[in-house]
DSSP file (Angstrom, degrees, kcal/mol; ACC not computed):
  #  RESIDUE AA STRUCTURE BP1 BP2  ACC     N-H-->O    O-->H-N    N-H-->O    O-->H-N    TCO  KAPPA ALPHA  PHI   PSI    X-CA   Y-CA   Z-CA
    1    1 A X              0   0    0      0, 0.0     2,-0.3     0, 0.0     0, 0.0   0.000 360.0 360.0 360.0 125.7    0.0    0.0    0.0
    2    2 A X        -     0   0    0     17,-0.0     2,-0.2     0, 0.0    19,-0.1  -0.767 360.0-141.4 -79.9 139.5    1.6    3.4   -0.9
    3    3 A X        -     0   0    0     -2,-0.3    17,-3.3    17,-0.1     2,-0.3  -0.842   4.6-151.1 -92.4 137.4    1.1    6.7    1.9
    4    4 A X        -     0   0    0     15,-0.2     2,-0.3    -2,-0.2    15,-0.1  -0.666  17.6-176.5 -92.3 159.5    0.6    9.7    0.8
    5    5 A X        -     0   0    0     -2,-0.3    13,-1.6    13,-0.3     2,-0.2  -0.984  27.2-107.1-150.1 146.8    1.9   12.4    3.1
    6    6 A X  E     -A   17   0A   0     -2,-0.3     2,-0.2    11,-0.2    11,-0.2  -0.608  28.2-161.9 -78.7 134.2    1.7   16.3    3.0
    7    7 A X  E     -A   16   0A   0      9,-4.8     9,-2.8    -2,-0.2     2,-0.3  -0.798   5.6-163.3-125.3 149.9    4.8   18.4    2.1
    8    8 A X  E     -A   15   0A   0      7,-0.3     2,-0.3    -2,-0.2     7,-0.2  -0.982  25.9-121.4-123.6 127.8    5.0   21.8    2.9
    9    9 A X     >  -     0   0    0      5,-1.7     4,-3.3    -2,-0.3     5,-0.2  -0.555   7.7-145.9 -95.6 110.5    7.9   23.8    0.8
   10   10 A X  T  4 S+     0   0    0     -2,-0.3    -1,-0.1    35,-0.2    37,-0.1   0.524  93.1  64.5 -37.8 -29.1   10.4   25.4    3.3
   11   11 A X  T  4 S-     0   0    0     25,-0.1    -1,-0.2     3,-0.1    36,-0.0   1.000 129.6 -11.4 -46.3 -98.4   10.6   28.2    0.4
   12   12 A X  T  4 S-     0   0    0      2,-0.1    -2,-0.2    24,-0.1    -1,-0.1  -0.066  92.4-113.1-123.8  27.1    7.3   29.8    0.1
   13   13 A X     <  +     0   0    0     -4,-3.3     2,-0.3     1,-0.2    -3,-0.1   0.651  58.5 154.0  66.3  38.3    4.7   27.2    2.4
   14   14 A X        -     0   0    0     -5,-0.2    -5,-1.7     2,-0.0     2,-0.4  -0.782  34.8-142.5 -91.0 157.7    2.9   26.1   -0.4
   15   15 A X  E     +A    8   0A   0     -2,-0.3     2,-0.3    -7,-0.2    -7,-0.3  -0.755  28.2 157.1-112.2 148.4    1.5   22.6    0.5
   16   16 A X  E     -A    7   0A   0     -9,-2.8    -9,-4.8    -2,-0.4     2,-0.3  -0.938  34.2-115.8-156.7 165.1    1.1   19.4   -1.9
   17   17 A X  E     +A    6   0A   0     -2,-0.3     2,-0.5   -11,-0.2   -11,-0.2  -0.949  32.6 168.7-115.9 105.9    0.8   15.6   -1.4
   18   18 A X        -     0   0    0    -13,-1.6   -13,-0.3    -2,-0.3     3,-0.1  -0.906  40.8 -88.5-114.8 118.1    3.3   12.9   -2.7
   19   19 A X        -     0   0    0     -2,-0.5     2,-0.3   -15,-0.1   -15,-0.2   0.223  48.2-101.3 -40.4 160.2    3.8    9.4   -2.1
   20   20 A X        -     0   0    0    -17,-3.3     2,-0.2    22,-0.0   -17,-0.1  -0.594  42.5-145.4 -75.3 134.9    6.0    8.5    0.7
   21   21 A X        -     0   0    0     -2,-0.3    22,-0.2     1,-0.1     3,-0.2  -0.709  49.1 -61.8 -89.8 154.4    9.6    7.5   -1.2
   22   22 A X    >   -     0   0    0     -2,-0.2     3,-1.2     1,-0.1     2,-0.2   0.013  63.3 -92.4 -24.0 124.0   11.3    4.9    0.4
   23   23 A X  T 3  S+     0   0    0      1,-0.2    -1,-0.1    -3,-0.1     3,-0.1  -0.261 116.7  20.0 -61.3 121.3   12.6    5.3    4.3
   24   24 A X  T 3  S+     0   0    0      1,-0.3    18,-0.3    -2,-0.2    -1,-0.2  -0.385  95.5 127.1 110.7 -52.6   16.3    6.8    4.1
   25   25 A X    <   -     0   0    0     -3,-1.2     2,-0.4    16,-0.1    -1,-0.3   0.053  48.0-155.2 -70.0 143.8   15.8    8.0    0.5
   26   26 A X        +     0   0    0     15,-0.1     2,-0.3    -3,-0.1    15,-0.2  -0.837  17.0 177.1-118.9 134.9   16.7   11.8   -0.2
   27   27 A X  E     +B   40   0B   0     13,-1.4    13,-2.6    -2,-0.4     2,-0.1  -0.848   5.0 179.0-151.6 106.8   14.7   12.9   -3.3
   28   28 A X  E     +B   39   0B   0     11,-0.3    11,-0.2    -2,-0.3     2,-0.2  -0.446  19.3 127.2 -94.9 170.6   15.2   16.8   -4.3
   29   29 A X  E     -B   38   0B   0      9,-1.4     9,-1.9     7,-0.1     2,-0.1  -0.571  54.3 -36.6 152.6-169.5   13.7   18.6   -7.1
   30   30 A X  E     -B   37   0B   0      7,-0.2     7,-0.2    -2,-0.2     6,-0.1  -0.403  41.1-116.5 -90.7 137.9   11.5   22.0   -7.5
   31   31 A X     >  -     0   0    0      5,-0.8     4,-0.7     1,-0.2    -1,-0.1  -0.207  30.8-141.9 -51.1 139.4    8.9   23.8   -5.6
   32   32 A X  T  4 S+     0   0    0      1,-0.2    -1,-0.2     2,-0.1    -2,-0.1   0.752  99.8  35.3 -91.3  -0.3    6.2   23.5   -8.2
   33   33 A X  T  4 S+     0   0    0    -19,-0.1    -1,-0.2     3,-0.1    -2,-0.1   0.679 136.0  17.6-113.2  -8.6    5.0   27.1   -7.3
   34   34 A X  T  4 S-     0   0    0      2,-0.1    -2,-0.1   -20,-0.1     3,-0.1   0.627  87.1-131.2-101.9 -29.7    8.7   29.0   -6.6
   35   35 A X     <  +     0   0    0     -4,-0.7     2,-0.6     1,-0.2    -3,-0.1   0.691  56.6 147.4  68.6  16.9   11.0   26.7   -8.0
   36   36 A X        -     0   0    0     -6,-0.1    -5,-0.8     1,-0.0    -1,-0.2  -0.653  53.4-101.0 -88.5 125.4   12.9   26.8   -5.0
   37   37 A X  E     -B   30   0B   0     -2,-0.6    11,-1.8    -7,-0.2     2,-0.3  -0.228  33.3-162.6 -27.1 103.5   14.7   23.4   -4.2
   38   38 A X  E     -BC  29  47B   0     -9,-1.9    -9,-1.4     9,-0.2     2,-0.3  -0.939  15.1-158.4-132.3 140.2   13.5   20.7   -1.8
   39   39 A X  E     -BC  28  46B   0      7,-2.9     7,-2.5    -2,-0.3     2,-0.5  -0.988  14.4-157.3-117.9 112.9   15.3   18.2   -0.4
   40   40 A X  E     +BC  27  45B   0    -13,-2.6   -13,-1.4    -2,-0.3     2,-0.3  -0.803  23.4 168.3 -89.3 132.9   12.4   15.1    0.9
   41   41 A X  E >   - C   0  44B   0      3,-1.5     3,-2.6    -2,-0.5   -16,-0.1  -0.953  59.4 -26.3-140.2 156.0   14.3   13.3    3.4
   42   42 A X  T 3  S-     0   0    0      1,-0.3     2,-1.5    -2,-0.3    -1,-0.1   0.232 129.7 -41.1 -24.8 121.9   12.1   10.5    5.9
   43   43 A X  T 3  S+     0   0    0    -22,-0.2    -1,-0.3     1,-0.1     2,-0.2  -0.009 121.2 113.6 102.1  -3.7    8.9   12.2    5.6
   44   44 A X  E <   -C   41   0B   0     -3,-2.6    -3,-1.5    -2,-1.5     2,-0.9  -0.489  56.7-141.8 -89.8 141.9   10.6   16.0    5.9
   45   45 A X  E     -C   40   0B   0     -2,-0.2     2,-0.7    -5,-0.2    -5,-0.2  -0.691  24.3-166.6 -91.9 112.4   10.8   18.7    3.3
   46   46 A X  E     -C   39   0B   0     -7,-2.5    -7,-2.9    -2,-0.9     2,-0.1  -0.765  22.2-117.7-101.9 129.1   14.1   20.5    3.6
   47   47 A X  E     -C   38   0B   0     -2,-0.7     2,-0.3    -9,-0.2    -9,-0.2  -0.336  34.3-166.7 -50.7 131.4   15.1   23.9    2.0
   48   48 A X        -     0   0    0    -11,-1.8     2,-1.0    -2,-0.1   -11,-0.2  -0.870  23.9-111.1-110.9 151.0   18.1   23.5   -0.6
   49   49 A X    >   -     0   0    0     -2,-0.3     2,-3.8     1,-0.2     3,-1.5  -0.120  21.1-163.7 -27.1   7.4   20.4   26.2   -2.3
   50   50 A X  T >> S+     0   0    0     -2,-1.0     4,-2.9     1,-0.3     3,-0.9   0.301  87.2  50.4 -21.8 -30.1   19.7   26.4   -5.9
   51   51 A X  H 3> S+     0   0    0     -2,-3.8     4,-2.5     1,-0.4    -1,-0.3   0.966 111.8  47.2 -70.3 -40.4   22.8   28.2   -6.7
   52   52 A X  H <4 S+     0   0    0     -3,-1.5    -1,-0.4     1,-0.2    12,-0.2   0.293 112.7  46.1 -98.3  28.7   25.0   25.9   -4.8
   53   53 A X  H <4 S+     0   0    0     -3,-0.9    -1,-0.2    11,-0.1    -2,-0.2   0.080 126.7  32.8 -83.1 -22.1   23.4   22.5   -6.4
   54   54 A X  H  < S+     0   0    0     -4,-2.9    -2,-0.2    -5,-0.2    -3,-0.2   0.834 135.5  23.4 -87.9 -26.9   23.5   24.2  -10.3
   55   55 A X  S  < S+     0   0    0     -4,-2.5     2,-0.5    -5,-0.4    -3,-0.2   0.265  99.5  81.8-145.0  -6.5   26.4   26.1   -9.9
   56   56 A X  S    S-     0   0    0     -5,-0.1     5,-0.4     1,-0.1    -1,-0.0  -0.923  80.1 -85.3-127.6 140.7   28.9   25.0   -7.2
   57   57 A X    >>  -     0   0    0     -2,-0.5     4,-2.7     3,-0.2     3,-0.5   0.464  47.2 -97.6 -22.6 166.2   31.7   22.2   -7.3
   58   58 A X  H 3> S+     0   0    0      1,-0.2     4,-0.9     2,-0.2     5,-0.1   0.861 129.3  56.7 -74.7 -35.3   30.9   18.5   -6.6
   59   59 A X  H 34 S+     0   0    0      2,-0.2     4,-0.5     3,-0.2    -1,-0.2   0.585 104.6  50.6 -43.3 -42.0   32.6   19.9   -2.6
   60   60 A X  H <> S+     0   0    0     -3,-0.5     4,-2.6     2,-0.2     5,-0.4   0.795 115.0  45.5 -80.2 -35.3   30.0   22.8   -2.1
   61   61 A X  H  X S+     0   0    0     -4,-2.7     4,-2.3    -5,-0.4    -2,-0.2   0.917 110.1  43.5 -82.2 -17.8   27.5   20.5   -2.8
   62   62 A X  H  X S+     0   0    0     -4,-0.9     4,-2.6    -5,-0.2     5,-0.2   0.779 117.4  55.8 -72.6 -42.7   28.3   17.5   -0.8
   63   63 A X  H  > S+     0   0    0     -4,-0.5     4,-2.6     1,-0.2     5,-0.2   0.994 111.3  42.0 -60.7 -47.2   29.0   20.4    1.9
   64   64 A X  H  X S+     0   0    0     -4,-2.6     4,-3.9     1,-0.3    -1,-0.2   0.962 116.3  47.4 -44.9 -53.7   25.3   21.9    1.5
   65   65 A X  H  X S+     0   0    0     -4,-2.3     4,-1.3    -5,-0.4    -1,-0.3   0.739 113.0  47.7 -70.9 -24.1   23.7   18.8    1.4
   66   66 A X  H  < S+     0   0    0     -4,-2.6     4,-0.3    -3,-0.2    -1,-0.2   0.745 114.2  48.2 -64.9 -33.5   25.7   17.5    4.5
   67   67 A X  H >X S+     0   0    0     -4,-2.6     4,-2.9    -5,-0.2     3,-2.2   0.977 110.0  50.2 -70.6 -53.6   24.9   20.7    6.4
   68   68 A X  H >X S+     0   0    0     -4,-3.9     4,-2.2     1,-0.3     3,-1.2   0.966 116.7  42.7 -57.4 -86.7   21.1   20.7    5.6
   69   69 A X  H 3< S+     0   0    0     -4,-1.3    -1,-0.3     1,-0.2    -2,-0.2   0.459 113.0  51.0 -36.4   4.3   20.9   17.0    6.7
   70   70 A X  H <4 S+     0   0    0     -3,-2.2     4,-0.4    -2,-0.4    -2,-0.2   0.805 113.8  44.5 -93.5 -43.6   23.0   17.6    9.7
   71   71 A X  H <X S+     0   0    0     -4,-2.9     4,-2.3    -3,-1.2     5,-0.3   0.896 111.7  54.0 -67.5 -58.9   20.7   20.7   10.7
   72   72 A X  H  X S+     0   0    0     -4,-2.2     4,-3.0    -5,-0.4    -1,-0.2   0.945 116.6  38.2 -49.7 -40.9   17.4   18.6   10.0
   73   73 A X  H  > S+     0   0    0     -5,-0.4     4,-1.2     2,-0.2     5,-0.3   0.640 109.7  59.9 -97.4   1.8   18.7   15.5   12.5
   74   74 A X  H  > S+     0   0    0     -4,-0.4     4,-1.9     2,-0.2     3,-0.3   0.975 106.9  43.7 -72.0 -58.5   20.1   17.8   14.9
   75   75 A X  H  X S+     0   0    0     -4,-2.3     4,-2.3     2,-0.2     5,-0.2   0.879 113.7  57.4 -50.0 -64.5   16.6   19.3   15.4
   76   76 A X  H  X S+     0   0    0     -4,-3.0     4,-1.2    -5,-0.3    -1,-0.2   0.817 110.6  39.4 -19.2 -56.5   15.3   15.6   15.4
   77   77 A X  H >X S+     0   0    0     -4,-1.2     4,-1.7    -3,-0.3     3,-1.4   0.991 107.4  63.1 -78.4 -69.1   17.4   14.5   18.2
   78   78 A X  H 3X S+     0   0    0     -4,-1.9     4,-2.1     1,-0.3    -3,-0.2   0.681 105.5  44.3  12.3 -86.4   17.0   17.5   20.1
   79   79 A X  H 3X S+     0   0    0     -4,-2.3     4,-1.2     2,-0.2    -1,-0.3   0.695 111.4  59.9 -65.6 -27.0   13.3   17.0   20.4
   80   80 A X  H XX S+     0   0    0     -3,-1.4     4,-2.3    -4,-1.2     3,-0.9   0.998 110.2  38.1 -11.6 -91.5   14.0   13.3   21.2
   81   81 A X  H 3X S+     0   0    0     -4,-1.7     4,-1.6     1,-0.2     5,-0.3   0.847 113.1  62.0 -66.9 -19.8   15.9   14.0   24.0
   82   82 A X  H 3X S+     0   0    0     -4,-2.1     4,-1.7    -5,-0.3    -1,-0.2   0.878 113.3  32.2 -14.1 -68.3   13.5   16.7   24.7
   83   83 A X  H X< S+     0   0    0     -4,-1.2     3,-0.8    -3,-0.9    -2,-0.2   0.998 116.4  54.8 -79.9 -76.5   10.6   14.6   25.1
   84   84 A X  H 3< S+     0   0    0     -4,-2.3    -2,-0.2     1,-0.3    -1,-0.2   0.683 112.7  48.2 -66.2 -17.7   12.5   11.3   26.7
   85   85 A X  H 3< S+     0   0    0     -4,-1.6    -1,-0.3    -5,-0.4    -2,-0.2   0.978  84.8 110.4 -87.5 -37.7   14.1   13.8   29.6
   86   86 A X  S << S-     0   0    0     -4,-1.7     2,-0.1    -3,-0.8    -3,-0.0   0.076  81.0-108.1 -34.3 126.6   10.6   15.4   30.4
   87   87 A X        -     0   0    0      1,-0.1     2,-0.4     0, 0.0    -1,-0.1  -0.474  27.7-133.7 -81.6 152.0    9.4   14.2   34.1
   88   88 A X        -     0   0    0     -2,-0.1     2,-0.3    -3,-0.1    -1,-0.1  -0.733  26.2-145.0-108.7 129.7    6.7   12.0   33.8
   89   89 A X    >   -     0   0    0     -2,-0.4     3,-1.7     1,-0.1     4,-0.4  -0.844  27.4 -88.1-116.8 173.0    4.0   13.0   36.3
   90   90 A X  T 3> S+     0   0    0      1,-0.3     4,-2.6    -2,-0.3     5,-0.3   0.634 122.1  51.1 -50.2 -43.4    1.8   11.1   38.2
   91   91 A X  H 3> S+     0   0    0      1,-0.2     4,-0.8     2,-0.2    -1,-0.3   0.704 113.7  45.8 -76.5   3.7   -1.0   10.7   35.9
   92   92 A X  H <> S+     0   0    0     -3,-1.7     4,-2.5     2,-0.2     5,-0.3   0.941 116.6  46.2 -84.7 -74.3    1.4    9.5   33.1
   93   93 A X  H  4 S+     0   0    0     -4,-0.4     5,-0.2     1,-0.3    -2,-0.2   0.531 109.5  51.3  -3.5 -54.1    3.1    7.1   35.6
   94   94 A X  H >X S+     0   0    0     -4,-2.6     3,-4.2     2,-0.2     4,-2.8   0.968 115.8  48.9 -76.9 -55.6   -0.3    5.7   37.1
   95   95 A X  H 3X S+     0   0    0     -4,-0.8     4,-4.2     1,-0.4    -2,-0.3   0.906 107.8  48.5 -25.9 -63.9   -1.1    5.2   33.1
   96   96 A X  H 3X S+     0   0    0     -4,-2.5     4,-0.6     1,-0.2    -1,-0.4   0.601 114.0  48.9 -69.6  -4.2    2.0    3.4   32.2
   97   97 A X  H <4>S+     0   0    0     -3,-4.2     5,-0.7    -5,-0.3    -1,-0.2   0.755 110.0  51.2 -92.0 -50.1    1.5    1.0   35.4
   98   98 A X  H ><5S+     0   0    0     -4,-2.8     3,-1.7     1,-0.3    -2,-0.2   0.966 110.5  50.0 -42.3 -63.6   -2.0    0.3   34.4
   99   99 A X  H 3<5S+     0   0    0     -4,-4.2    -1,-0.3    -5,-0.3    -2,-0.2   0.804 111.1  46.8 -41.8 -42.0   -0.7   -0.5   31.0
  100  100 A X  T 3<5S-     0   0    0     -4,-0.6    -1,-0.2     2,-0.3    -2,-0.2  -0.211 118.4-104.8 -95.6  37.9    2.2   -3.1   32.3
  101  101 A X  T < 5S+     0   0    0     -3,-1.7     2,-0.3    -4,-0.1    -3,-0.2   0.539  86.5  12.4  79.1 -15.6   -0.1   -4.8   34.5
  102  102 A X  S   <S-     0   0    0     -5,-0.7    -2,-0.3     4,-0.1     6,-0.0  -0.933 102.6 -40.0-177.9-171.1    0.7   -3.6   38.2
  103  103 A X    >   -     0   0    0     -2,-0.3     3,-0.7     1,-0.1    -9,-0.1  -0.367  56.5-108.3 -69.6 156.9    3.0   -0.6   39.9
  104  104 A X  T 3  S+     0   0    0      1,-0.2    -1,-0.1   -11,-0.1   -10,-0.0   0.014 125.6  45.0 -71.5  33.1    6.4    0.4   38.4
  105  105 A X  T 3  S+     0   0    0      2,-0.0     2,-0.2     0, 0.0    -1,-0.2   0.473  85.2 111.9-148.8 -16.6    7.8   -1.1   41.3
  106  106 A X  S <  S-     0   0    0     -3,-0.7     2,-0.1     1,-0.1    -4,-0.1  -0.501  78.1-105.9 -57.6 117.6    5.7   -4.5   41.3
  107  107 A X        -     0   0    0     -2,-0.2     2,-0.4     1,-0.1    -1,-0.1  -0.275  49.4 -94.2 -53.2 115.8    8.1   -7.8   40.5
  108  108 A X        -     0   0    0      1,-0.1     2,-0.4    -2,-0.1    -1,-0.1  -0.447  29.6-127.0 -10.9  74.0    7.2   -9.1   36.7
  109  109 A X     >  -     0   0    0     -2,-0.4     4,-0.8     1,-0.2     3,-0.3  -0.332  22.9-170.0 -80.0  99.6    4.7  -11.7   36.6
  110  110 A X  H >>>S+     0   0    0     -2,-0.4     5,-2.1     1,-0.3     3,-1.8   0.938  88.5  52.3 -61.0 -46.5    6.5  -14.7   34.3
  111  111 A X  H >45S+     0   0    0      1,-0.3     3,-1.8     2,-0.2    -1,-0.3   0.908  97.9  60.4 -67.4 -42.0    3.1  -16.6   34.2
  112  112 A X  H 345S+     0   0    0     -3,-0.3    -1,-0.3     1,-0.2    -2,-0.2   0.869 108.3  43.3 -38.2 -40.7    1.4  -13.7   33.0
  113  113 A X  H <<5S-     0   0    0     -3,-1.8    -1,-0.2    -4,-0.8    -2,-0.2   0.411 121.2-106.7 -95.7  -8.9    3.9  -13.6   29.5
  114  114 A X  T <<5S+     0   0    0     -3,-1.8     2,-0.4    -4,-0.7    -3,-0.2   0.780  80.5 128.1  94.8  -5.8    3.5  -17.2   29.3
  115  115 A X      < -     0   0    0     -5,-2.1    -1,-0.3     0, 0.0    -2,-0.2  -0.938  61.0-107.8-123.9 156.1    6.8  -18.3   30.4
  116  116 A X        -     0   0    0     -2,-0.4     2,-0.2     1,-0.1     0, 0.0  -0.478  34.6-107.0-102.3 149.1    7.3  -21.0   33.5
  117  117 A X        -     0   0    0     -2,-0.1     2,-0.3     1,-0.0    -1,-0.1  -0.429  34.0-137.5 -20.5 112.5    8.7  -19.9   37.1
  118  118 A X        -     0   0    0     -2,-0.2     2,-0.2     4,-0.0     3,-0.1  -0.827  17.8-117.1 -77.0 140.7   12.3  -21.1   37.3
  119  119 A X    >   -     0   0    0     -2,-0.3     3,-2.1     1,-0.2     0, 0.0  -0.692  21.6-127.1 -91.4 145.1   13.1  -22.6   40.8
  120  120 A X  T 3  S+     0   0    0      1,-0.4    -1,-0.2    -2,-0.2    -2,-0.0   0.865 110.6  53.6 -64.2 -21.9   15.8  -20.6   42.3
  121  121 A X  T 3  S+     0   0    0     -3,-0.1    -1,-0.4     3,-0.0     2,-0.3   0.536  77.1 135.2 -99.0   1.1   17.7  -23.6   42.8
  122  122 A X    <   -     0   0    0     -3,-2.1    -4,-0.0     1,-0.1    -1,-0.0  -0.381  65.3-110.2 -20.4  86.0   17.6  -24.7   39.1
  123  123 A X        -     0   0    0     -2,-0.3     2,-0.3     1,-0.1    -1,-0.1   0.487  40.9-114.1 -13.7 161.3   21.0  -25.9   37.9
  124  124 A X        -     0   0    0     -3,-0.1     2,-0.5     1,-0.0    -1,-0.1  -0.540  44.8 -69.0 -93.7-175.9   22.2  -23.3   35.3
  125  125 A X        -     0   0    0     -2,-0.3     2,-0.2     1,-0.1    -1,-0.0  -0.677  48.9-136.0 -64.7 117.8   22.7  -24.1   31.4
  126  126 A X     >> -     0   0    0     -2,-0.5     4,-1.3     1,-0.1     5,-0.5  -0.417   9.9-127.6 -68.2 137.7   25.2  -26.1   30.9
  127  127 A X  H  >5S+     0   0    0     -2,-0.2     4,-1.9     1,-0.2     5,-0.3   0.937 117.8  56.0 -43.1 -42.0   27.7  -25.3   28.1
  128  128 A X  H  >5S+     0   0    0      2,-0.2     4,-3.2     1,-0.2    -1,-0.2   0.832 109.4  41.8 -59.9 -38.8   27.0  -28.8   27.0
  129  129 A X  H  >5S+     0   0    0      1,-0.2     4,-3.9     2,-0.2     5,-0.3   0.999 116.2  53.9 -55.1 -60.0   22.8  -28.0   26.8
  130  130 A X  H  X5S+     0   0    0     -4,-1.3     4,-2.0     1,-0.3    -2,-0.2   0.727 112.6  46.8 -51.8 -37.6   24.2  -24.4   25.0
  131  131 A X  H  X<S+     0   0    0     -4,-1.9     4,-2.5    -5,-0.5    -1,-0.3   0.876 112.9  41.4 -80.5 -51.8   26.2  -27.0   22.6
  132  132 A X  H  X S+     0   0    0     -4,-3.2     4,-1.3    -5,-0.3     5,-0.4   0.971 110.8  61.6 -74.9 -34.7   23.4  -29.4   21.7
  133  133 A X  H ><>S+     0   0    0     -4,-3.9     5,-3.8     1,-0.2     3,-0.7   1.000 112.8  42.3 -32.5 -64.7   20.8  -25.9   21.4
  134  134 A X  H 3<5S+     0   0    0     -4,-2.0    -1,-0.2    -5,-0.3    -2,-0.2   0.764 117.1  42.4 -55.8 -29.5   23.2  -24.9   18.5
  135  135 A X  H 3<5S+     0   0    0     -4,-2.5    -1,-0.2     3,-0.1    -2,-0.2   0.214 133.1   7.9-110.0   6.4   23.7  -28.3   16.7
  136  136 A X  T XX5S+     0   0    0     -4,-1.3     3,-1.6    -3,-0.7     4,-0.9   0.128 129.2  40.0-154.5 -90.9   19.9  -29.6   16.7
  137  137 A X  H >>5S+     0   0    0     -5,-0.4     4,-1.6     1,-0.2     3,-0.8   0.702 111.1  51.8 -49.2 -38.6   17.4  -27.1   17.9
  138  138 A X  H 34<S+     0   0    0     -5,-3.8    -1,-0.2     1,-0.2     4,-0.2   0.591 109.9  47.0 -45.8 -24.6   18.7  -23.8   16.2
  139  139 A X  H <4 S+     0   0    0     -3,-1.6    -1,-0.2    -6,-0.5     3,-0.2   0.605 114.6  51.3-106.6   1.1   19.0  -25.0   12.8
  140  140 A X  H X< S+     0   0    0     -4,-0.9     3,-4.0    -3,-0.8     7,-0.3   0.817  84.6  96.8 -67.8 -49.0   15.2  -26.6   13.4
  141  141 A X  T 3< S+     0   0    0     -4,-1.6    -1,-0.1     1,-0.3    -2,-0.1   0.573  80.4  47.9 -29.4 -34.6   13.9  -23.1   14.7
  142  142 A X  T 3  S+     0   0    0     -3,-0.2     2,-0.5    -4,-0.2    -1,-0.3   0.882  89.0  95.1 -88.2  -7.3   12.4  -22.0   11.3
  143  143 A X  S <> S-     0   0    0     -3,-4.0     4,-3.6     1,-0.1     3,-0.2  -0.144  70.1-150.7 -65.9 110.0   10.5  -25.4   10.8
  144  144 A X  H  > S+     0   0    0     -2,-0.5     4,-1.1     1,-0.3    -1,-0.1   0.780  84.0  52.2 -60.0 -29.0    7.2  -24.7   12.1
  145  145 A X  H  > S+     0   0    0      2,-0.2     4,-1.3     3,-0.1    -1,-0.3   0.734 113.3  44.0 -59.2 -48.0    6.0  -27.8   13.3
  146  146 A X  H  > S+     0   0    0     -6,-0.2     4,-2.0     1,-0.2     5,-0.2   0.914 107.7  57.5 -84.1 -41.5    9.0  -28.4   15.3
  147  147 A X  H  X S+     0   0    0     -4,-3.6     4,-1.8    -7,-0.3     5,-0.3   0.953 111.1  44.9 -59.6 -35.9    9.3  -24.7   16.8
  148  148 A X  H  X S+     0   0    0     -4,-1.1     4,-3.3     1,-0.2    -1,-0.2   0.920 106.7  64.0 -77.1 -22.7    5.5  -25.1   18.3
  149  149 A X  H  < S+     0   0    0     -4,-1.3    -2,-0.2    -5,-0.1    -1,-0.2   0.879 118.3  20.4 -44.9 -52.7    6.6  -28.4   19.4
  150  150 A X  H >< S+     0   0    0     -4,-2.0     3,-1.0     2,-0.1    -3,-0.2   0.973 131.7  50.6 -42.0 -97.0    9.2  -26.8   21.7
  151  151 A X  H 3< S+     0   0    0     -4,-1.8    -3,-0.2     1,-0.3    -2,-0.1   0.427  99.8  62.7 -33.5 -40.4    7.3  -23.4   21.8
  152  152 A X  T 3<        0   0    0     -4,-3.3    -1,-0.3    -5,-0.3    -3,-0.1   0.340 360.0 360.0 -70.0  -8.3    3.7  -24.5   22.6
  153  153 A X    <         0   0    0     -3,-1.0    -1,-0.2    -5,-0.2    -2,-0.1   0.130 360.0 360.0 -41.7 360.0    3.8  -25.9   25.7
């Protein structure tokens, strides 16, 4: 399924709709009412030079185009950590516990996920188990029949 998404041109802020290009992929060309340069980069429009993408050495342009993506993920990250430093207050807090099942401070529940209670006194893995994992079950794992066999329990 293709996404469209709305671009707005860093130029003069007229807006149009284009399929999403591939994630990573840098796709320039012209504002279709200014002719001013845009660089689409994951989902962004970034202003470009014209003068120094017609007119300046293979060095100004690799510089421009480095600067303008440097500028764009700086800005990115920035509001990242922005957001990820911001103190969570209670009603966020009480949310996210409700959401994992118990308080942030309440011990995991294994049985809940599906996975068995180890007894604390349960030998550990032996290198030898770790050896036969690698040489018989690991090269089974995509056979589907055998993985619910193990898995399903």
């Amino acid at each position: 399924m293709l996404s469209v998404i709305e671009v707005k041109c860093p130029h003069c802020g007229v807006k149009g709709q284009i399929i999403l290009p591939p994630l990573g992929s840098l796709v320039m060309g012209p504002c279709p009412k200014c002719e001013g340069l845009v660089l689409l980069f994951c989902g962004r429009a970034l202003a470009i030079d014209r003068d120094v993408m017609y007119e300046g050495t293979f060095e100004e342009k690799r510089e421009h185009l480095m600067t303008v993506l440097m500028d764009a993920l700086e800005k990115s990250i920035a509001q990242l950590a922005a957001e990820v430093a911001a103190p969570t207050d209670d009603a966020h807090a009480e949310a996210d516990a409700e959401l994992a099942g118990g308080p942030l401070d309440a011990p995991i529940d294994a049985a809940r996920f599906g996975r068995r209670r180890e007894s604390p006194d349960a030998p550990p893995i032996t290198q030898a188990e770790v050896e036969q994992f690698v040489e018989t079950d690991l090269k089974r794992i995509d056979d589907r029949a055998y993985f619910r066999s193990i898995f399903s329990r």
